[in-house]
N, C-alpha and C positions, 0 to 999 in steps of 0.2 A: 635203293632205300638206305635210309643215313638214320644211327641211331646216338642219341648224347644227352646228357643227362647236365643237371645245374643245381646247384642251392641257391634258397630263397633268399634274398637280401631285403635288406632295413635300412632301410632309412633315415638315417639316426639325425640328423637335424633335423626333420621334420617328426619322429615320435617324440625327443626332446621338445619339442616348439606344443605337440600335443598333451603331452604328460604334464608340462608345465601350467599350461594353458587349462587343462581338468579343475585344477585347485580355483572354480572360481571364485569362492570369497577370502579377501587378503587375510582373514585372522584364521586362516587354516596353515598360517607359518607356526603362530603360536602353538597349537593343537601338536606339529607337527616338531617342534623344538622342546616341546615337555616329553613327547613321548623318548624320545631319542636321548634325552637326557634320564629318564626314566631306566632304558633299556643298557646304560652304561653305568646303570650304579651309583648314581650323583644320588647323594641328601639335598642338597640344595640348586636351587637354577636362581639365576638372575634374569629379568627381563626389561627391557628398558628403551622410549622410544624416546626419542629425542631430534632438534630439527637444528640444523646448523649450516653455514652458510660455508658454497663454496664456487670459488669463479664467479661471485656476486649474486650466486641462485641461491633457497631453502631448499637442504639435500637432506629428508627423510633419514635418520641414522638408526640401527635397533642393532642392540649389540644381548646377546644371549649369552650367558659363562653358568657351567655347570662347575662341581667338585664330582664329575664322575670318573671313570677308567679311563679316559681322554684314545686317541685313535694312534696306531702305530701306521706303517707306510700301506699292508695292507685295506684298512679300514678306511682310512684318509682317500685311497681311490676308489672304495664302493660311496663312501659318503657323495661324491662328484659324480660316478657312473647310472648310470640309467639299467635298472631291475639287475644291477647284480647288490645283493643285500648279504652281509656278514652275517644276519638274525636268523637265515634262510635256514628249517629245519631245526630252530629253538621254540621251543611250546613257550617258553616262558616271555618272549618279546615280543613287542607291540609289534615293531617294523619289522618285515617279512621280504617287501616287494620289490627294495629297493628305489623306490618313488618320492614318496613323502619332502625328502631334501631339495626336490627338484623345485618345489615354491621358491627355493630362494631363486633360482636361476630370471625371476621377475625383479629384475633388478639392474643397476648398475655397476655394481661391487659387491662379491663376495670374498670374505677375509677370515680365513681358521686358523686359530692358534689351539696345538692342542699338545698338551705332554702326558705322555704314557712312560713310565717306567722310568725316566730318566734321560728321555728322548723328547728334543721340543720338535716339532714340525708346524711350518707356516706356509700355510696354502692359501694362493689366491687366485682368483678369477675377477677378469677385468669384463666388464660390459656385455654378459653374458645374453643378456635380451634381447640388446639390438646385434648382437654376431649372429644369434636364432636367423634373426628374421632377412639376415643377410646373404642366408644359407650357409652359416660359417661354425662349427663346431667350436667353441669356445676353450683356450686350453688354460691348463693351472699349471701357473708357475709355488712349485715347494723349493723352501728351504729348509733343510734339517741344523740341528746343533746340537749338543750337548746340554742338558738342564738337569742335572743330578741332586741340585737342591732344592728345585720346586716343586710341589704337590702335583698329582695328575689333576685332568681337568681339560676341558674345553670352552674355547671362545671365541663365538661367531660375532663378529661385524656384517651387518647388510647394508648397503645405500641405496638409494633411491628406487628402493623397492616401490612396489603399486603404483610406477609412473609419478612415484610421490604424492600419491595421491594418500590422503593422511585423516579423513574425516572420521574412520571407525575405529581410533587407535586412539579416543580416549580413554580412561583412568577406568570408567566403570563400562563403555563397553566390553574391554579387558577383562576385568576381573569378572563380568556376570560371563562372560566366553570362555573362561579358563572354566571356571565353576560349573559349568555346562557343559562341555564339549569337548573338555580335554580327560588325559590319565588324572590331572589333579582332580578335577573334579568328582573321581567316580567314587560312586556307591559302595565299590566293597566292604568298606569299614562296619557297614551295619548286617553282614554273612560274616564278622570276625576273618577276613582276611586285614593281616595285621603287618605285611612284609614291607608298606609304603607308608607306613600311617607317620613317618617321622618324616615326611617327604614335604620340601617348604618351598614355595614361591617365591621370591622378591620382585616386582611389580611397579611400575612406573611408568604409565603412560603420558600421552604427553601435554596434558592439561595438570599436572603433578609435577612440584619438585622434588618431593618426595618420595622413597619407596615403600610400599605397603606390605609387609608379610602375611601372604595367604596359606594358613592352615591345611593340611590334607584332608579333601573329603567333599563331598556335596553335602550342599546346605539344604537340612531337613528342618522342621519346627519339631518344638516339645507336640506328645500327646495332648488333648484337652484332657480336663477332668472329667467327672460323671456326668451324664449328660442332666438330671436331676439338677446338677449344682450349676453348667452354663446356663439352664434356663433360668434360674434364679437368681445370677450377676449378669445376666446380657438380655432377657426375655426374647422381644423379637427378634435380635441379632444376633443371639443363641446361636442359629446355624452357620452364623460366617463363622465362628470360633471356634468350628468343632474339627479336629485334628484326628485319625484313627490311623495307624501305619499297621498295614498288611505284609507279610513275608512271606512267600514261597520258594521252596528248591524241588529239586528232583529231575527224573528223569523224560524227555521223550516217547509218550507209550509205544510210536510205532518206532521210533529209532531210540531203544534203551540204552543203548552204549552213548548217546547224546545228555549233557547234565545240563541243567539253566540255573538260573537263581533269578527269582523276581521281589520286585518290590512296591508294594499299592498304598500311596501315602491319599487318603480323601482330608481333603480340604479344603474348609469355606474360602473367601475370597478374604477375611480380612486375617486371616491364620498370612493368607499367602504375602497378602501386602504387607505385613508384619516383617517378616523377611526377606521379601523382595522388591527392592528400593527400584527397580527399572521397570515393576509393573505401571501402566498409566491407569490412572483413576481419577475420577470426579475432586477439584480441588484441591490437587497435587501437584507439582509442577516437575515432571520425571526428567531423568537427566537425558541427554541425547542417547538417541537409539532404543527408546523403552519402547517396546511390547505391551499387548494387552492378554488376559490368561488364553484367551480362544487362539492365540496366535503363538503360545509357548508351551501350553501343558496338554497332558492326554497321557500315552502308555511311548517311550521311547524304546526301540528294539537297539542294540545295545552289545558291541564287542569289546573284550578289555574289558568290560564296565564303562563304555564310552559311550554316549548315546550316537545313534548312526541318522535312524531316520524314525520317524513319527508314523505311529499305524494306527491312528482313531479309529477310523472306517472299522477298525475288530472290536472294537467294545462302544460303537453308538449304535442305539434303539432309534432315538427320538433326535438322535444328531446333537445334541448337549451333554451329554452326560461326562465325556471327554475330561470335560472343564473340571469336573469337579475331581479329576484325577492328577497325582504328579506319581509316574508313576514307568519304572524301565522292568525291561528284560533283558536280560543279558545271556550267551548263548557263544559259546568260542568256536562253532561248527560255522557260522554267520560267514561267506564268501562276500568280499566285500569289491567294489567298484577301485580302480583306482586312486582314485581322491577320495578314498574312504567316504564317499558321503551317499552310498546307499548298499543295500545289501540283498540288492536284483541278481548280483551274481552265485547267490543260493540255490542249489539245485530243489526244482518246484516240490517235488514228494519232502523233502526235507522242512519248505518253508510252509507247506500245509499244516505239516503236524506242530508247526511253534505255533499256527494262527490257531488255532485248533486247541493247542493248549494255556493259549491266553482268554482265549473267548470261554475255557471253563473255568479258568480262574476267576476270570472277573464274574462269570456268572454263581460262582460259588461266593465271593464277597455281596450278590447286589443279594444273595439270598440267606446270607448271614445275619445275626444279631447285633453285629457293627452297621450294617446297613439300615436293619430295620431302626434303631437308635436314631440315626441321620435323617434318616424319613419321618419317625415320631417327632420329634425335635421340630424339625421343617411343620410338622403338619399343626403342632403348638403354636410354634411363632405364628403360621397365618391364621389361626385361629383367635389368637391374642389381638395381632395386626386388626383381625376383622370386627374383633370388638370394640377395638378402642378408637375404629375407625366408626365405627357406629355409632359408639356412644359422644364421637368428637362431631360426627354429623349431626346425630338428636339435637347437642345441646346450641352446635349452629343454628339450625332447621328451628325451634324455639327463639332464639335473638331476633332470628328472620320474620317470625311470625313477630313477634313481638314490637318490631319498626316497621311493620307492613303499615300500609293504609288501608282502610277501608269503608263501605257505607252502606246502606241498609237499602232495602228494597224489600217493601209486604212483606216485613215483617224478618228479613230473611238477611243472614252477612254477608257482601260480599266483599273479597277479599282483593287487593289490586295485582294483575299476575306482575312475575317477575321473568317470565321466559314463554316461549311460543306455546309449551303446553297450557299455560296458566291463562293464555289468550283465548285456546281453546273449549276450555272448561269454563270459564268464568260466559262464553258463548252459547253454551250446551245448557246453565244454568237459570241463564236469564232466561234462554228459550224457554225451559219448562216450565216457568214462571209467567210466560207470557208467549204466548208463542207470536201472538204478533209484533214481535218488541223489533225482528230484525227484515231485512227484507229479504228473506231467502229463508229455506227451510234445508236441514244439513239432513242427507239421506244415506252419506256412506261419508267413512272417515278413515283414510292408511296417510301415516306421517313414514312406514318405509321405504317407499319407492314413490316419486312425482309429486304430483300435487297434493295436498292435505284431504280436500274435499270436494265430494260432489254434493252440489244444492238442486235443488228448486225454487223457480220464483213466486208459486202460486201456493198456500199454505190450502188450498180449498180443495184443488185438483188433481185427481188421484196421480200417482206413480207413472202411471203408462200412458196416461195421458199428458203429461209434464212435458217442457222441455227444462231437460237437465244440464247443466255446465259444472266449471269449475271454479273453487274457493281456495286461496291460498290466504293460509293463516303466517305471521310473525311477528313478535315480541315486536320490532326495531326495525320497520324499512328503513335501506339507504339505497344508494345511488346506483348498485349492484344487485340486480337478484340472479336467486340461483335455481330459474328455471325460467320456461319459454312463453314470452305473455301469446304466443298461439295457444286458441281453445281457452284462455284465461280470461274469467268472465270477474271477479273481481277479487279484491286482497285484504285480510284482515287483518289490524296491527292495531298494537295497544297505542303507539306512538311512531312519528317518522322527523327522519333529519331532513328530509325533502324537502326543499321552497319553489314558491308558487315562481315556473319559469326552467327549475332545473330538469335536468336530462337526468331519467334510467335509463340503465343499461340493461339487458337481461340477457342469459349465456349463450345464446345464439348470437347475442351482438348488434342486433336492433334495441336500437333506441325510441324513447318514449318522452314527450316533455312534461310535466306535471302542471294540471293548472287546479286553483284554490278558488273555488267561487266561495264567499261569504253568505251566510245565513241573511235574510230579509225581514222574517216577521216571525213572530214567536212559535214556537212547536218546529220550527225550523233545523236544519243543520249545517255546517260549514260542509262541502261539496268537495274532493280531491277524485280529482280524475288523471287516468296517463292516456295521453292522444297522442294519435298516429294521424299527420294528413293524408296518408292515402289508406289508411286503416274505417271503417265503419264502426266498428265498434270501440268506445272509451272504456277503459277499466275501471271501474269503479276502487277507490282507495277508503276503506271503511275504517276511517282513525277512529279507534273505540273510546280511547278516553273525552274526545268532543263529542262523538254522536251521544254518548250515556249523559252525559253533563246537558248540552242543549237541546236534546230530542227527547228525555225521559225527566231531569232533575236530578241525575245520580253523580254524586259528586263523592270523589276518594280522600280522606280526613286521615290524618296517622291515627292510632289507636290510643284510646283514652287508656290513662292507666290502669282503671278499672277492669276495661278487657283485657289486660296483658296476662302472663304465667308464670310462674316460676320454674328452674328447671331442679 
């Protein structure tokens, strides 16, 4: 027996190739260049993408320069190494993992100028991506010098990063992705953490010649006013205006040594478009890359104050409510994924008790008097809505009657329909007025499901003695019907576009050709039938406006103005 022992080895061009490869959307450099510049003391960072030609190609260029601590020989090789991190055992810095810098290694050129102290250091790495994938560890060449005059500070050159591939690296995908998902963007400012608030962006994407100075902070809107007063400068659109921001802090009930700070900003949709130029909306034309609110807002869970990942599923009921939240947690116990883009590496007892204490939070807002505001509001406007909807129907429904046509029969108005029900009724009332007026008698009547009616053809013969069929009633036959002329004994319409010779179809897809036989001698009526040559039976097509006119006298006249109303 032989006994011997060994350590685990790494792999290290292939966990580079993987660490690298995690970061998969390319503006997770950005995210990844503020913090770091964040974590070194910089006021200011520069950002800037730019596209420039080299060896006859467009080579992707994004040069980042902070004013912060800049890196000595130490730091300068964790910034290149794979998880050993300078931050490592600093509460107060984002970068922990040593990772994050790896994004640039998706590249062609990586280039660091950085002076600390009086010390310039220039590091480079040539074609770090393709050496990856060549299984070739990629090395950096430094040069050091003397710079006793110049400020500290760092500055990244990158080329041909994202395989140059350059479509999400305009001006305002940028800035709504800083404002989102980076340290600039975070919320602290409204819990009075006040240690970043002087913390500025310069900005430059590459549909920009210019560079933009982004402020520190995410963009919140003002409060509404009382809700009283948006009803009475917005009425029904009251609710998109209405604005309420909720704050909470404290502790973990089951883990008390654990602190959060949350923030619950509700608001309507035109609050949000107000400030959010990359929302898409009806009649806007959004800039590339916009979003709709079901696809960006809800409760974000939230390290740093950086949003990680989106937990709707804790506070939707009815699967909408989400929407009408912009709205993070933040939590520094949060174990995060490598490419920081989710926070599964939380131990589960842990992430119970945040879900736990989101879903009382939000349950403690839906059952506040902010809430209930929102809801009154809401329940005005459609109550408004439904009036005016009514009263803009009435005063239609009056015009309508008012151009209708019409004509008398024993004594009695009738009115010309305007839709399949109007067919129906103006059927039901001639009947009762005559019962022998039609040739069939209607015994049962469902317009929800199939055919309209059952008839009989014997107005004398009891029920159970009858033989019953089918009656399909329509405003407007055309050349399409939407049901099966099987079991269809005949079709009622005020009018048709049919000519004598054309083909129906009906949804089964049997065809039918229409023939018009002419009236002969008086009390007579014009004949439309649909025939089948291997069918027995014709369908009778019962055009009401000719049968009434040639078979009764009843002819439809617009309305004298004498009948008309006012409204």
């Amino acid at each position: 027996m032989s006994e011997y022992s060994f350590k685990p080895n790494v792999d290290q061009v292939q966990e580079f190739i993987e660490i690298a490869g995690d970061f998969s959307n390319p503006l997770d450099l950005v995210r990844e260049a503020i913090s770091n510049s964040v974590d070194a003391k910089a006021k200011r960072v520069s950002i800037s993408f730019d596209v420039m030609k080299e060896y006859g190609e467009n080579v992707l260029v994004i040069v980042l320069q902070d004013d912060g601590i800049g890196m000595d020989q130490t730091t300068i090789k964790s910034f290149f190494d794979l998880g050993n991190s300078s931050n490592r055992g600093n509460p107060d810095a984002i970068g922990e993992k040593g990772h994050g810098t790896k994004v640039y290694f998706n590249s062609s050129e990586v280039d660091v100028i950085t002076i600390c102290d009086g010390r310039r250091i220039n590091a480079r790495m040539s074609d770090p991506y393709k050496k990856l994938f060549s299984r070739e560890l990629p090395d950096v060449k430094v040069e050091e010098e003397s710079a006793s005059s110049e400020p500290n500070g760092t500055k990244i050159t990158i080329k041909g990063y994202n395989n140059n591939r350059r479509e999400k690296f305009t001006h305002e995908i940028l800035k709504d992705y800083i404002q989102w998902f980076s340290k600039h963007g975070s919320f602290e400012t409204q819990f009075e953490h006040t240690q970043h608030k002087g913390f500025v962006v310069e900005l430059k994407g590459l549909n920009r010649k210019e560079s933009e100075t982004l402020p520190f902070g995410h963009p919140f809107p003002e409060e509404s006013a009382s809700i009283d007063k948006l009803f009475d400068k917005y009425l029904v659109d009251a609710p998109y205006y209405f604005c309420k921001r909720i704050k909470r802090a404290g502790q973990l009930p089951n883990h008390p040594e654990v602190n959060y700070e949350a923030l619950f900003s509700i608001e309507g949709n035109r609050v949000k478009q107000d400030y959010n130029p990359m929302l898409r909306r009806r009649g806007y034309q959004a800039p590339l890359g916009a979003y709709t609110v079901q696809e960006r807002y809800g409760i974000w869970l939230c390290k740093d104050f950086i949003p990680i990942q989106r937990a709707n599923e804790w506070i939707s009921v009815r699967g909408t409510e989400y929407t009408r939240f912009h709205a993070f947690f933040n939590c520094q116990e949060f174990k995060l994924t490598a490419n920081r883009g989710s926070v599964n590496n939380t131990p589960s007892e842990l992430l119970k008790d945040i879900e736990q204490t989101v879903e009382d939070i939000f349950d403690s807002i839906t059952n506040s008097d902010d809430w209930r505001d929102m809801e009154w509001l809401e329940s005005q406007a459609d109550a408004h809505r439904s009036t005016e909807r009514e009263k803009k129907d009435f005063e239609y429904r009056i015009k309508r009657f008012n151009r209708s046509n019409i004509a008398d029969y024993k004594g009695h108005e009738l009115v010309e329909p305007s839709h399949e029900s109007g067919v129906f009724g103006l059927v039901v009332t001639l009947s009762a007025l005559d019962q022998e007026m039609f040739p069939f008698l209607i015994v049962d009547y469902n317009t929800h499901t199939g055919i309209d009616v059952i008839a009989k053809g014997d107005h004398h013969t009891p029920i159970h003695q009858s033989r019953l069929f089918y009656v399909e009633f329509k405003y407007f036959l055309t050349k399409q019907l939407n049901h099966s002329f099987e079991n269809l004994h005949s079709i009622v319409c005020w009018d048709t576009e049919v000519k004598h010779g054309d083909i129906v179809t009906d949804v089964n897809g049997e065809d039918r050709r229409m023939h018009i036989v002419a009236a002969t001698k008086a009390g007579d009526y014009t004949g439309y039938f649909l025939d089948h040559p291997k069918k027995g039976l014709k369908i009778e097509v019962l055009v009401l406006k000719d049968y009434l006119r040639e078979r009764h006298g009843i002819e439809f006249r617009p309305r004298p103005l004498t009948a008309q109303v006012s409204t």
